[in-house]
LUMLUM-981342 format. One record per residue: residue in one letter; x, y, z of N, C-alpha, C in turn. Coordinates in steps of 0.1 Angstrom, whole numbers, plus 5000, padded with zeros to 4 digits. Example, Ala and Ser with C-alpha at 12.3 -4.5 7.8 and 13.67 -1.06 7.14 Angstrom:
BEGIN
A513249435078512349555078513249675078/S512849785071513749895071512950005079/
//
This chain:
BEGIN
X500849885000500050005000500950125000/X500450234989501150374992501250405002/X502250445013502250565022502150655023/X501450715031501150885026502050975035/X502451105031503651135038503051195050/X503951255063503651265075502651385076/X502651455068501651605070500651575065/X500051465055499151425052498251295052/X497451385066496651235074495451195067/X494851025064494650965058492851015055/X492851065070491251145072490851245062/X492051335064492051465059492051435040/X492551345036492651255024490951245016/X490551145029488651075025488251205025/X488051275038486951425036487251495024/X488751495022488751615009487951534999/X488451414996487451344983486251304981/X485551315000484151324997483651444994/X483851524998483551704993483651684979/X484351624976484651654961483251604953/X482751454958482151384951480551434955/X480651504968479451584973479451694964/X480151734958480051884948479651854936/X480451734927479851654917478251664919/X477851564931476151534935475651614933/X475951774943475351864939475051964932/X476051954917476052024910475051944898/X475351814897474751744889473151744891/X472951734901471251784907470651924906/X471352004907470752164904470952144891/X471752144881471752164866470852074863/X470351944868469351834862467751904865/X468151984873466552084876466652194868/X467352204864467452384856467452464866/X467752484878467952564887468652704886/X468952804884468752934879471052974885/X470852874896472452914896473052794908/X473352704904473652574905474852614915/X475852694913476952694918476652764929/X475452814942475052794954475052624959/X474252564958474352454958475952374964/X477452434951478552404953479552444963/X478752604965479052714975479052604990/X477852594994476952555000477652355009/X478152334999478752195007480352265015/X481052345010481652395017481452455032/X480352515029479652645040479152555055/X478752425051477852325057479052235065/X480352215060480952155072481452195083/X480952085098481352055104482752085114/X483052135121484552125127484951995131/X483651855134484051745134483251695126/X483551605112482951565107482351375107/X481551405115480851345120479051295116/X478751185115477251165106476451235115/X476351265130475251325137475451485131/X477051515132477251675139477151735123/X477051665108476951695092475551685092/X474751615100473751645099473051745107/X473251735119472651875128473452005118/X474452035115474952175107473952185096/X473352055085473052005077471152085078/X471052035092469552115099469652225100/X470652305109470752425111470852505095/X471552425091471452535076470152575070/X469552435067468452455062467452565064/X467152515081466152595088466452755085/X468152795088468652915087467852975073/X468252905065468152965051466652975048/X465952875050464252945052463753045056/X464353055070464253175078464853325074/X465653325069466453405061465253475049/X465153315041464253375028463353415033/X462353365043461253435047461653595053/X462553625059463053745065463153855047/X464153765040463953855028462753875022/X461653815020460853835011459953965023/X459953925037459054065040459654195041/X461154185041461954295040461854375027/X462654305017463254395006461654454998/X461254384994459754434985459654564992/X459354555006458354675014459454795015/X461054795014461954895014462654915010/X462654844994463554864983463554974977/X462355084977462455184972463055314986/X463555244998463955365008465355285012/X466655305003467855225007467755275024/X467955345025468755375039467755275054/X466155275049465755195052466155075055/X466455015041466254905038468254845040/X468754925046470154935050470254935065/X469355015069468854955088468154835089/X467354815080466654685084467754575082/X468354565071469154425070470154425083/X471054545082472054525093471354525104/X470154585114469754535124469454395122/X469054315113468454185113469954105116/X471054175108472254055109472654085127/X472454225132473354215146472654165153/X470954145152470154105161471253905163/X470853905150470653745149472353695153/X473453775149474753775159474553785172/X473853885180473453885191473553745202/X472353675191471753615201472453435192/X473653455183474253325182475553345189/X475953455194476853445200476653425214/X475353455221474753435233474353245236/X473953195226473853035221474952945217/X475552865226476952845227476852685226/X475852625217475552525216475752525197/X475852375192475552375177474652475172/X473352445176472352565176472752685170/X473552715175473652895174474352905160/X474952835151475252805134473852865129/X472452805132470752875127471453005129/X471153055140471253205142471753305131/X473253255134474353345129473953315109/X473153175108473153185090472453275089/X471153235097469553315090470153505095/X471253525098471853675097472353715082/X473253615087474353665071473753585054/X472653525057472153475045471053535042/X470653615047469953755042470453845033/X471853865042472854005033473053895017/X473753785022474453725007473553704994/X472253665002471353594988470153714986/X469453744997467953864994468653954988/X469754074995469954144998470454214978/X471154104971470554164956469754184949/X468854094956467554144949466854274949/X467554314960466654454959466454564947/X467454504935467554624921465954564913/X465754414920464354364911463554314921/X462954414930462154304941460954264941/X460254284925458954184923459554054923/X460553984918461353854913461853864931/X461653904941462453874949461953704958/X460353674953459653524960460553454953/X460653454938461253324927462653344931/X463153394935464753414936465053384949/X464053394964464653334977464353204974/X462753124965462853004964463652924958/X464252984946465752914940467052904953/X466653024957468153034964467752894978/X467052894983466652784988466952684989/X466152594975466352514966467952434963/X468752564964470152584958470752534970/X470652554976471252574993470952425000/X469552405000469252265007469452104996/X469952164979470552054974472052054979/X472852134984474552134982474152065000/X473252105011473252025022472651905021/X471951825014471651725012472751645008/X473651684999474451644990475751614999/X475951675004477051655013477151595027/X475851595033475151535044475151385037/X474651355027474151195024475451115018/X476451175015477851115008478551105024/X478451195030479351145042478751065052/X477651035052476250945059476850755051/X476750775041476650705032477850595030/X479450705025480350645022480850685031/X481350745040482250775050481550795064/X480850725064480150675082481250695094/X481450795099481750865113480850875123/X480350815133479050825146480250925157/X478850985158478851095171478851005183/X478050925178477650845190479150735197/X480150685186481750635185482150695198/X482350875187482950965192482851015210/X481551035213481151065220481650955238/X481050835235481550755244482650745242/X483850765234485350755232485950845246/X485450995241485351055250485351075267/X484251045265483450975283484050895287/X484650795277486450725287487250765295/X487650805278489150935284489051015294/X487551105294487551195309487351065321/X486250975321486650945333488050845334/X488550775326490250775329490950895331/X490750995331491551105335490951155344/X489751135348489451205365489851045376/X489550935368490450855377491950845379/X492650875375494050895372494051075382/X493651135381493251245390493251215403/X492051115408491251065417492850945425/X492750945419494150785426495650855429/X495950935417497450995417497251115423/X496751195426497051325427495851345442/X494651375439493651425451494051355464/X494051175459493951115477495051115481/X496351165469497351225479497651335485/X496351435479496951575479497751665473/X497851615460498351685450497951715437/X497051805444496151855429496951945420/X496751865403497651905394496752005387/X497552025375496652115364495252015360/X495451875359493851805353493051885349/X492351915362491051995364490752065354/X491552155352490952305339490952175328/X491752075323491452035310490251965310/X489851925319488951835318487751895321/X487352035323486752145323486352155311/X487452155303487452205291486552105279/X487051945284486551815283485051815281/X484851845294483451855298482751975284/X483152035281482152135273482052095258/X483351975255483651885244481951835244/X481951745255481151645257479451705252/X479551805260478151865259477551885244/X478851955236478952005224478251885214/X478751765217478451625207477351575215/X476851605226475751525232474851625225/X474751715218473851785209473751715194/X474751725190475151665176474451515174/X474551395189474251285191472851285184/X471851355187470451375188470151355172/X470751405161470751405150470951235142/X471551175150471951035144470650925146/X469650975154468550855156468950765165/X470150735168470650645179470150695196/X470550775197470150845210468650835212/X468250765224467050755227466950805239/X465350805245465050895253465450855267/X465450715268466150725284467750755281/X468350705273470250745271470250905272/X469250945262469451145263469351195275/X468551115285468451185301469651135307/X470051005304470950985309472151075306/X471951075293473551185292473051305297/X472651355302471951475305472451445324/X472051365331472451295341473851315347/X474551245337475951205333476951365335/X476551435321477151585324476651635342/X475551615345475451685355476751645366/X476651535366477251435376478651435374/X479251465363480651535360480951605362/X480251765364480051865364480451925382/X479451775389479451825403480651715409/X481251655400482451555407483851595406/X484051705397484851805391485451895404/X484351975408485152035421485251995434/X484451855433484351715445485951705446/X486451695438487751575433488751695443/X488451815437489451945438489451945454/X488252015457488052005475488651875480/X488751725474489251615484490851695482/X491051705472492551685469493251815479/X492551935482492852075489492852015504/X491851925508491951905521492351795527/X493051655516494151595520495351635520/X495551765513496951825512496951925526/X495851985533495652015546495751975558/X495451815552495351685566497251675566/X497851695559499351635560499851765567/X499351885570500551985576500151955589/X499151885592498751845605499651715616/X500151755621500751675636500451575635/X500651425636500351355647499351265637/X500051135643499151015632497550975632/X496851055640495651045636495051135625/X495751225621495451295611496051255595/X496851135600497251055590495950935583/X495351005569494250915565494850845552/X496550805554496750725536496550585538/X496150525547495250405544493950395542/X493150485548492150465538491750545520/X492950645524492850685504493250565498/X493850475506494550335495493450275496/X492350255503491150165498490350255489/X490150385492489150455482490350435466/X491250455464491950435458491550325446/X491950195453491750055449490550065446/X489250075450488050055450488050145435/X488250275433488050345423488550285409/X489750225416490450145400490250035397/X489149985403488649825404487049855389/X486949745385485949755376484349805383/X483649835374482549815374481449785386/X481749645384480649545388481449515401/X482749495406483049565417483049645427/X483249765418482949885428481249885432/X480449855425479249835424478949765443/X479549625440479149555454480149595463/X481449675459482249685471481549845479/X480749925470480350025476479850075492/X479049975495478449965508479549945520/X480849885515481549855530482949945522/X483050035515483750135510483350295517/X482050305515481150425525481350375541/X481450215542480950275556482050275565/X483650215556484850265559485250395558/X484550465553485150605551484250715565/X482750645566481750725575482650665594/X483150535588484050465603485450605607/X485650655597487150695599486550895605/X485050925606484351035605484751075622/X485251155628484751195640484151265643/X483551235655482251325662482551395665/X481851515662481951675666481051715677/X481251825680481151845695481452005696/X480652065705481252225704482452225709/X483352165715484652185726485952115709/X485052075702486051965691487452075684/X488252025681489752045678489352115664/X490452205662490552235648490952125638/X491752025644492051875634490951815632/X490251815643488551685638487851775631/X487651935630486951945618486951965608/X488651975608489351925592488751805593/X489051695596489651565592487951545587/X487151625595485351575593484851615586/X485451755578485351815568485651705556/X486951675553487551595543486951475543/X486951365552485951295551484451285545/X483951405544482251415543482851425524/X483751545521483951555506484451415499/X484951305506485751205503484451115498/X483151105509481951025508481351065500/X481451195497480551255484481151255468/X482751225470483251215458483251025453/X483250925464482450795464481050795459/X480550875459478850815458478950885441/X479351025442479351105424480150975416/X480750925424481950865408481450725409/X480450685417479550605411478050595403/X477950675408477150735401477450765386/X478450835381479150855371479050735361/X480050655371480250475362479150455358/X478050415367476950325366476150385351/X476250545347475250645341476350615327/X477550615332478650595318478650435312/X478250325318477950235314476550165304/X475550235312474350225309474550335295/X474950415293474850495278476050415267/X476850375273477750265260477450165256/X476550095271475749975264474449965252/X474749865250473249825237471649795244/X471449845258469949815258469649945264/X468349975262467150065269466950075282/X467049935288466549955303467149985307/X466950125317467250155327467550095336/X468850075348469249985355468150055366/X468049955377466650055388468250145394/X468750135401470250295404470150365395/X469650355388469950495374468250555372/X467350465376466050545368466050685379/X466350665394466250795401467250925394/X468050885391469050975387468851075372/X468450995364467851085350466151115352/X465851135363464451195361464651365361/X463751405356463551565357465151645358/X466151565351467451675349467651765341/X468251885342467851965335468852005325/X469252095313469952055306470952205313/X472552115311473152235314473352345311/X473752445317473752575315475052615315/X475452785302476852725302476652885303/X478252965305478453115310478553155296/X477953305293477053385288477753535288/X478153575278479253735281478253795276/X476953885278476253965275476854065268/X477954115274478754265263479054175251/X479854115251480754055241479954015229/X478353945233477653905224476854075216/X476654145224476154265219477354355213/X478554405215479654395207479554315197/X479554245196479354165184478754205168/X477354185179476054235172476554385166/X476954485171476854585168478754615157/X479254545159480254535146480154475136/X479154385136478454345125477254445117/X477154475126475454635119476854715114/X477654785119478454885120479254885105/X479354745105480454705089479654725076/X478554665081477254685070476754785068/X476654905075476755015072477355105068/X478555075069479555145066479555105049/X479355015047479854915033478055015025/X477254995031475855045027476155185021/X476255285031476455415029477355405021/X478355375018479255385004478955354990/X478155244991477655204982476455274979/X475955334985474555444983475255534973/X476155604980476755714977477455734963/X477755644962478555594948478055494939/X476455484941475655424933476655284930/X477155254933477755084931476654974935/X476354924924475754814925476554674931/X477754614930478554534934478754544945/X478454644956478954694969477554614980/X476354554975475454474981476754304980/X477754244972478254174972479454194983/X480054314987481054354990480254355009/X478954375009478054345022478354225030/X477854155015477553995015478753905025/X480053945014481253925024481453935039/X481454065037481854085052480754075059/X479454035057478453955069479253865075/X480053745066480453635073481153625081/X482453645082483453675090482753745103/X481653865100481453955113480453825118/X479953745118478853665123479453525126/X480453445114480753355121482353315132/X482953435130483653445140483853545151/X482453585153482153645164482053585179/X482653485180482253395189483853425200/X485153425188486253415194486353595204/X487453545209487953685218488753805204/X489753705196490453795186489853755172/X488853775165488753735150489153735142/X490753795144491553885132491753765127/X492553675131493553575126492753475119/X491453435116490553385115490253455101/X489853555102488853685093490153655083/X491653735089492653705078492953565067/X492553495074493253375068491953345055/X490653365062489653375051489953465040/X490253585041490253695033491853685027/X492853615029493753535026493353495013/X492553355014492353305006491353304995/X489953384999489153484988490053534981/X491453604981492053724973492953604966/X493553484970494753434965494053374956/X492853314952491853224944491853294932/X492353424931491853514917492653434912/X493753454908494353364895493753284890/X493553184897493053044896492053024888/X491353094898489553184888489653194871/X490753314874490753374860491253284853/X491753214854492453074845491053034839/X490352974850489152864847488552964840/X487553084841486653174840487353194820/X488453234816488853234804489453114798/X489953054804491252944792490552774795/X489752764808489552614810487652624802/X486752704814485552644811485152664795/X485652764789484752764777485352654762/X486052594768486752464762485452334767/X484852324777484152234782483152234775/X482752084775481152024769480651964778/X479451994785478951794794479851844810/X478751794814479151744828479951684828/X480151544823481751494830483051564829/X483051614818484751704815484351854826/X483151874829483551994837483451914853/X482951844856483451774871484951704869/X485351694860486651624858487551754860/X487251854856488051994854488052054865/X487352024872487352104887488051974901/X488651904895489251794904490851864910/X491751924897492551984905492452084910/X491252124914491152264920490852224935/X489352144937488252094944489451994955/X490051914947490151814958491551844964/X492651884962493751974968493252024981/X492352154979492052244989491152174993/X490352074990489352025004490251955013/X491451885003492351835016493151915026/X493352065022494152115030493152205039/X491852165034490452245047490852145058/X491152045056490851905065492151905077/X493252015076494352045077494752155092/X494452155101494052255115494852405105/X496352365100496452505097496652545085/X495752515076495552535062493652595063/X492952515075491552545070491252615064/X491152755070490152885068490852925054/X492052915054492652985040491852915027/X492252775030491152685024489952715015/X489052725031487652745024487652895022/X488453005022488053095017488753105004/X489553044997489653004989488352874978/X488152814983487052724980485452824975/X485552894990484253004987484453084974/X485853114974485853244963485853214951/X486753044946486053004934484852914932/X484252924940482552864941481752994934/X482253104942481153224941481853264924/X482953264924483853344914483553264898/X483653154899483053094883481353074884/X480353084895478953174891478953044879/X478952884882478152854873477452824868/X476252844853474852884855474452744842/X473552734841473052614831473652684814/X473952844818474652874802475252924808/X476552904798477852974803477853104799/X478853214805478653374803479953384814/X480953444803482153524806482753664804/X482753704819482853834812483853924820/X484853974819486154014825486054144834/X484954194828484454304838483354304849/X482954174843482154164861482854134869/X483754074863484653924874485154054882/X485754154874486854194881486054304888/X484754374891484154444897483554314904/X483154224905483054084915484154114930/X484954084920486554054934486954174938/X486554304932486754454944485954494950/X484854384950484254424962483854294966/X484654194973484854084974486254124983/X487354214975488254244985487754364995/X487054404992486154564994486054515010/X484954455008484354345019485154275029/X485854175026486554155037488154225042/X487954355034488854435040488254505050/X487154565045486754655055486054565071/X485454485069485254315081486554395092/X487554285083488654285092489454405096/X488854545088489554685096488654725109/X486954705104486254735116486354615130/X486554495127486754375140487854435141/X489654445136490854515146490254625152/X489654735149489654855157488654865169/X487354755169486254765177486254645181/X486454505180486154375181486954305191/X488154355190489154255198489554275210/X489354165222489354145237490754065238/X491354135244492454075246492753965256/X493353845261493553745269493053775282/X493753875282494053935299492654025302/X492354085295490354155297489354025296/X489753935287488453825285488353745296/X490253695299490253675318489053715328/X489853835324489153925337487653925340/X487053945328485253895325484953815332/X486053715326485253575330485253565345/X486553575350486453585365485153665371/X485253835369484253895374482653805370/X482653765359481153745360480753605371/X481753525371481753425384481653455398/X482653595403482253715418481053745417/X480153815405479153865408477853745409/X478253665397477353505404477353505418/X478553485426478553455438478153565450/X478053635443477553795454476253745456/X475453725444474153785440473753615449/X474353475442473953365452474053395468/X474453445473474953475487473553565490/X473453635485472253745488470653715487/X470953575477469353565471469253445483/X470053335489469953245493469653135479/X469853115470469353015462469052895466/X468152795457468252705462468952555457/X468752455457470052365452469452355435/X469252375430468552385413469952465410/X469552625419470252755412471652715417/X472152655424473252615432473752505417/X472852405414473352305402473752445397/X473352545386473252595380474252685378/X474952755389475752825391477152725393/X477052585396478452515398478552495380/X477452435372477852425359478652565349/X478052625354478752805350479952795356/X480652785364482052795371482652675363/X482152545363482952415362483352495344/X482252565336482652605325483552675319/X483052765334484452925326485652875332/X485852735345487152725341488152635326/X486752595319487652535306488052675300/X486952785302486852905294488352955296/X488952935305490053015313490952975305/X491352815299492352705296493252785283/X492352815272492852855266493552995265/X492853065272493453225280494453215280/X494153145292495653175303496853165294/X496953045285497852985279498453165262/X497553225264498053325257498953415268/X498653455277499053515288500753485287/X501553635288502953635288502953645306/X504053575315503953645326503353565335/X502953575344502553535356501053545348/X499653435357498553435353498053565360/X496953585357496053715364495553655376/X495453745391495353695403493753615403/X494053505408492653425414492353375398/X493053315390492953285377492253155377/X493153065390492652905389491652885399/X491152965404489552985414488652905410/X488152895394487452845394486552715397/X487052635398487152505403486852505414/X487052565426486852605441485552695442/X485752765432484052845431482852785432/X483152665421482252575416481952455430/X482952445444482852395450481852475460/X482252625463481952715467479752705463/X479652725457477652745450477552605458/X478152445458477952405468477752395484/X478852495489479052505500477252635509/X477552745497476152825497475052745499/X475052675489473752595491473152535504/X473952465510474252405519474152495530/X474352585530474552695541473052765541/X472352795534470952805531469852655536/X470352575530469952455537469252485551/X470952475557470852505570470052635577/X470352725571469452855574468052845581/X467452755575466252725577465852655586/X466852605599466352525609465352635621/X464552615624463552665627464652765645/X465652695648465952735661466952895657/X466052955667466853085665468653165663/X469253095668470353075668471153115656/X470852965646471452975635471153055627/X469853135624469953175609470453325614/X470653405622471253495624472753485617/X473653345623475153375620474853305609/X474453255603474653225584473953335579/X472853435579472553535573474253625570/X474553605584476153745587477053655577/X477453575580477953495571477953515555/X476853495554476553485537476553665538/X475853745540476253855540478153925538/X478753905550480053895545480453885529/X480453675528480853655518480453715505/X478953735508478053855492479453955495/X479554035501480754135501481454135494/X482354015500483554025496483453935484/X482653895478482253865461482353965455/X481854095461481654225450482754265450/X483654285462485054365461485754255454/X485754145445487154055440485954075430/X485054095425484154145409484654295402/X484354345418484654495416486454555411/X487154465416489154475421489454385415/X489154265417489954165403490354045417/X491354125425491654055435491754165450/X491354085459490554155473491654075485/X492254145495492154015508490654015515/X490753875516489753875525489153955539/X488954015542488554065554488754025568/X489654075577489854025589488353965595/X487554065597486453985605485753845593/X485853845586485653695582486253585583/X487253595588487853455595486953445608/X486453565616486153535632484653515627/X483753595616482553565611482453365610/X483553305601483553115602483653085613/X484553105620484553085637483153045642/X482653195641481653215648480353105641/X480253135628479353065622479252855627/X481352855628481152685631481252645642/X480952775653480552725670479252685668/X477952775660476852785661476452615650/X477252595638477052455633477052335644/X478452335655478652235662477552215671/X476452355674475952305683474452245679/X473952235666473352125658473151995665/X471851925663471251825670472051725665/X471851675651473051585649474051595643/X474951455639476151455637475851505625/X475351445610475351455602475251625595/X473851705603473951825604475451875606/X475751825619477151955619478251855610/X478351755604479151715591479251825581/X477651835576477051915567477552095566/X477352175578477452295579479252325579/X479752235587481452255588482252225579/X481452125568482152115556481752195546/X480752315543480852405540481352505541/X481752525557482252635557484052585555/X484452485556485452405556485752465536/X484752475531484952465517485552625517/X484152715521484452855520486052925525/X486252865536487852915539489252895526/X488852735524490352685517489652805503/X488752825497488452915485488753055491/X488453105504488353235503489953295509/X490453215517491653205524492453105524/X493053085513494152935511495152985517/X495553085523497053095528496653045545/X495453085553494953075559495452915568/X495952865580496152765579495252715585/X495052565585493952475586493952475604/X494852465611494852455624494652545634/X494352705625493752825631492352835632/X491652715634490252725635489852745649/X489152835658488952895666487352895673/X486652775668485452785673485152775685/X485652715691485852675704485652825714/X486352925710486653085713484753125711/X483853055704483053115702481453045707/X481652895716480952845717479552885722/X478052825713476952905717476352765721/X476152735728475152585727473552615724/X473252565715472152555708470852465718/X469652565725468652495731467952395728/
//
């Protein structure tokens, strides 16, 4: 067998060739209709792939297009007719429609949000000519339609077909690897107390997961108890993530402590073992695994040591990171296997779960929105002005770039590499456009003619650093040879075509450098602040354990959000960078502290009101400052708060309250040491 050389992998090989043969399909299908401009259709199988090309996630893009582009043509047909005779009108309406619909895809951080951002920018590219003839504007969105849902059909059913990729493979491949790498976490690092970097990637992992358990839904495989289960599953990963963190923070606290009772590495070597044991093991070893770990728990007491309510603290996170990581297995098993039935352990667990919730930059997505209206107007008013008809194409352009890479922090490098390759394709063009096509007869010699063009650059789409040049190359001779059921060449469209084609994504990428770009270190910063102000506002509202899920999924997120950041960052990270993770333990610890609140005896909800009050505080000053010390009287505030837990009817209660506030210190005060706990200084006995 040929070998293929080291830069060109065998995948990257098939997709380019099926693109190819998907372009054939769909060219051969729009000309077999008489369709009015076939070469949308060709456009159109480019525009439609995938970042993983995948049978679920080619088909979900494959939906999203469609729907987009309906929605679009319906958006054009009530637009242009009614304000084609008032441009400037009809220049606010389109660009409000594209920033709206940027808006709210950049706000949508799911597959999903591909609909959004089309049914924006597929207004400007296909309605938005029509406006010089907008009786013809119904027959011309229905072609364009037409045009669009043959090149996604076409390329959807060749990689369905002949190159079968499951989401569903993929997906569980996945769900391995993270829990091999939260057990490999769990065994090497937490139960000794040495928590590594893991966490953020597998943060990051986590939002992989979420991303294809969308895509999954498209394949027909996914059914309704596995979709709750995976729904289950993310939750359960979600809340085992800063489980893992908290054990690993407070066995690394148990070792600065004295004296061999504070010594717990024999039983991390049975939680250990038990973790790395299979399945159907850990399954029956669970019950005398819990009740080894609830044996090793001491009883608290208002007079109790600052070591027992470490050690009772860590303990309680140790039982809770036992029960999530089986939980986990049992939910990861039952979705890789081949049957339906819910195991009875699992039917409690996917009832009524809710789908996760992921963090949300309100400016950024509205920025967005509004550099997108801003480019389009700018491109509008010029084109008004200068009666340029070609300057609605030169729109067209820079819709895309402003809508589909509005998503990143810097778009330039992205926008460049597209607009790269729109400009480098002119030769090429003009080659085919004069010296190849009008030599052609028949379909086969022109699908034959387009092989050294087509299958090259689909293989170097397929390529991480060739893509975008790629398909903006791809795009520009799709749009640039305009092939029609008759041929028509003509040197002065072409070349009024491509100046405003370069018009367009010049001006894109002058308005994203000067207004668009957030740099590492500010996007940081956001993300942190919008996590303080979460936690102010949780502190203040009391939430309850729903909004508590809901607020740890947001943290467990923005620390993958952070991953890539940081890693641009020259220098030392920005203060409280790796919080996240502890935050996310933190909305647990609140919760929990609200819980408590509510015990009818007077006592307590006074010092958890003060308490959570505090902590709302000093959430706003590290929202407001970036980074805060904590406040002297909040150390004596925990104090006080864990005399008033100890004196709690039962054990389990003051388990419960002292390992929250056990959580709150190591997050709010890590320098803080574990053996300065002072409750004792504060005892209130509870009537």
């Amino acid at each position: 067998m040929l070998a293929l050389p080291a830069w060109l992998p065998r995948r990257a090989l098939i997709i380019g060739g099926s693109n190819y043969f998907s372009v054939l399909l769909a060219l051969y299908v729009a000309f077999s209709l008489n369709l009015q401009n076939p070469w949308w259709a060709m456009l159109t199988v480019y525009f439609v792939q995938p970042p993983q090309r995948l049978t679920g996630a080619i088909w979900a893009k494959a939906f999203y297009r469609a729907a987009g582009t309906i929605v679009a043509g319906a958006v054009g047909i009530a637009i242009i007719p009614n304000l084609a005779d008032s441009p400037a009108l009809l220049l606010l309406a389109v660009s409000g429609w594209l920033g709206l619909c940027t808006f709210v895809g950049v706000l949508d951080r799911s597959p999903r949000a591909y609909f959004f951002l089309l049914a924006g920018y597929t207004v400007v590219l296909t309605a938005l000519p029509a406006a010089f003839e907008p009786a013809g504007i119904f027959d011309v969105m229905v072609s364009r339609i037409e045009e669009i849902l043959i090149g996604v059909l076409a390329v959807a059913l060749v990689q369905s077909v002949f190159f079968p990729l499951s989401v569903a493979d993929a997906a569980n491949a996945r769900l391995r690897a993270v829990m091999g790498d939260m057990r490999h976490w769990i065994v090497g690092s937490a139960l000794s107390g040495q928590v590594g970097a893991t966490a953020n990637g597998l943060a990051v992992e986590l939002s992989a997961i979420h991303s294809l358990a969308s895509d999954w839904r498209f394949e027909g495989t996914l059914t309704a108890p596995k979709r709750r289960a995976l729904s289950a599953l993310e939750e359960r990963l979600v809340a085992l993530l800063p489980t893992i963190a908290a054990v690993g923070d407070g066995m690394a606290d148990l070792h600065t402590l004295p004296g061999p009772e504070n010594d717990m590495s024999a039983l991390a070597q049975r939680v250990g073992a038990w973790v790395e044991s299979d399945a159907a093991t850990q399954a029956a070893a669970r019950p005398a695994i819990e009740a080894d770990i609830e044996g090793a728990t001491p009883a608290l007491a208002p007079d109790s040591s600052a070591e027992a309510l470490l050690r009772a603290s860590v303990v309680t996170q140790l039982l809770l990171l036992v029960r999530r990581w089986s939980d986990c297995r049992l939910l990861a098993g039952f979705i890789a296997g081949p049957d339906d039935a819910v195991p009875d352990p699992a039917l409690r667990q996917i009832e009524d779960v809710p789908s996760r919730e992921l963090h949300t930059d309100l400016r950024q997505a509205a920025l967005s929105g509004f550099v997108a209206m801003l480019t389009l107007v700018l491109l509008g008013v010029f084109s008004i002005a200068t009666r340029w008809e070609a300057g609605v194409y030169a729109m067209g352009i820079a819709a895309i770039p402003c809508s589909l890479f509005a998503f990143a922090d810097d778009p330039r490098p992205m926008t460049r590499d597209l607009v790269f390759g729109l400009l480098a394709i002119f030769p090429v063009l003009f080659l085919y456009q004069f010296a190849v096509l009008p030599k052609l007869d028949g379909f086969p010699l022109l699908g034959l003619s387009l092989l050294p063009v087509l299958l090259p650059l689909g293989v170097a789409a397929n390529l991480p650093k060739y893509t975008l040049r790629a398909l903006g190359m791809l795009a520009g001779f799709s749009a640039g040879l305009a092939l029609q059921p008759r041929f028509n060449s003509d040197l002065a469209t072409l070349l009024n075509l491509y100046f405003a084609v370069a018009l367009g994504a010049i001006t894109a990428l002058a308005v994203i450098g000067l207004i668009r770009v957030i740099p590492a270190e500010r996007s940081i910063a956001r993300i942190l602040q919008a996590g303080w102000l979460e936690m102010a506002d949780h502190a203040r509202n009391l939430g309850g354990a729903a909004e508590g899920r809901h607020l740890r999924s947001r943290m467990v997120d923005r620390a993958g959000l952070l991953v890539p950041r940081l890693q641009q960052v020259q220098g030392p990270p920005p203060a409280r960078s790796g919080d996240m993770l502890r935050n996310a333990a933190l909305a647990d610890a609140l919760v929990e502290l609200a819980k408590l609140r509510t015990d009818p005896r007077s006592a307590l909800r006074p010092e958890i009101d003060a308490t959570l009050q505090d902590l709302a505080a000093h959430f706003s000053q590290l929202a407001e400052e970036g980074s805060a010390t904590a406040p002297e009287q909040l150390v004596d505030r925990l104090d006080i708060a864990a005399a008033t837990m100890l004196g709690l009817e039962t054990q389990a209660e003051r388990r419960a309250g002292i390992t929250a506030l056990a959580t709150v210190r190591r997050a709010l005060l890590p320098d803080l040491p574990s053996r300065s706990w002072r409750p004792s200084d504060h005892v209130r006995v509870q009537p």
